[in-house]
C-alpha positions in Angstrom: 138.3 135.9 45.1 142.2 135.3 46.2 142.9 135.3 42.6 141.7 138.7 42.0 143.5 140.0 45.8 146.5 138.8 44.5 146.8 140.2 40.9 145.6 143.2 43.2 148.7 142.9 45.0 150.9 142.3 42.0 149.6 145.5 40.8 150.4 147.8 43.6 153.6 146.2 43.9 154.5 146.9 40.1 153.3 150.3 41.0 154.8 150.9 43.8 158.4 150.1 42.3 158.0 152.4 39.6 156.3 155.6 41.5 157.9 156.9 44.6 155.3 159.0 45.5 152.5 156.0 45.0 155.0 153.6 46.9 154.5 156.7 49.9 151.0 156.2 50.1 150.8 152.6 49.8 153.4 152.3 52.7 151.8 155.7 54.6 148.6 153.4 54.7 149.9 149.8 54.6 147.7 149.1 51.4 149.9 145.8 50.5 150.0 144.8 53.8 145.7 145.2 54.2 145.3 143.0 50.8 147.8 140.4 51.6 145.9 139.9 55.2 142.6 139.5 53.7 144.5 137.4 50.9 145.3 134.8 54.1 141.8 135.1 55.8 140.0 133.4 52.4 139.9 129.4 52.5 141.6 127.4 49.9 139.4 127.0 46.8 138.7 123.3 47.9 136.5 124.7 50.7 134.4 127.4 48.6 132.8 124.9 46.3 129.3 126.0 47.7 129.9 129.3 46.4 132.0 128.9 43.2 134.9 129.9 44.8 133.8 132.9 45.6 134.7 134.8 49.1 132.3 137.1 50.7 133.9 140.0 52.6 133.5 139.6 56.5 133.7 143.0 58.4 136.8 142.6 59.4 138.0 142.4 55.4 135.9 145.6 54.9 137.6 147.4 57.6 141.0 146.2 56.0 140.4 146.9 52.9 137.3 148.9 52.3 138.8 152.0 51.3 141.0 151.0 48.7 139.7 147.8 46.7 137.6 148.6 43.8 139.3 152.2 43.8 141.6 153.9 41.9 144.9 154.9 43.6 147.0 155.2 40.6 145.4 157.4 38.0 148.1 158.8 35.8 148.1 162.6 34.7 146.6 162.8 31.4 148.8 163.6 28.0 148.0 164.7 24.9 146.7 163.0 22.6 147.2 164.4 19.1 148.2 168.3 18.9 144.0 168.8 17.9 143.6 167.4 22.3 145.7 169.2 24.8 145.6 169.5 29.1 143.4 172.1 28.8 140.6 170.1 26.7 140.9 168.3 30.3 140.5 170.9 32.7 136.3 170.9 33.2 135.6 167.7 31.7 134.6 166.5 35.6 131.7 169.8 35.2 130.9 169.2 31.7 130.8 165.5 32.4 128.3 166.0 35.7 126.2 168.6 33.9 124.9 166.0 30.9 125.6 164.1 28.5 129.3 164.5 27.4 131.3 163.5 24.2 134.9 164.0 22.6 134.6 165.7 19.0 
């Protein structure tokens, strides 16, 4: 929905003004600039009563977007928890994680 593109936009903006190295990438691939043009492509909500207000994504917001919405592109490095969970605690959790079922003790 244009709701959802725009908090979507806030977000990366908030990001982006706190993380150099984010604001980089998000300029480096003009990831504001993609949302914000699929943002103007969707109809006032007037016009998408037939669907709820929903938007489907034409190609053309795919080829925009596609790469970055739904995805993560700011995922913090993780701290500590408590002195009992440390970095390392993090360092296979992907492997153990992909191998079976995995759980924090």
């Amino acid at each position: 929905s244009a709701y959802k593109l725009q908090h979507d936009v806030e977000q990366l903006q908030y990001v982006a003004a706190r993380n150099a190295s984010i604001a980089a990438y998000l300029n480096e691939h003009a990831v504001i600039e993609r949302f914000q043009r699929v943002r103007r492509r969707i109809p006032p909500l007037d016009q998408l009563q037939r669907t709820n207000g929903l938007w489907a994504f034409r190609p053309e917001d795919t080829a925009d977007i596609g790469d970055f919405y739904n995805r993560a592109i700011h995922v913090p490095d993780p701290q500590p928890v408590t002195p009992m969970l440390n970095a390392k605690s993090f360092a296979d959790a992907d492997a153990r994680y992909r191998a079976g079922p995995f759980a924090i003790d």
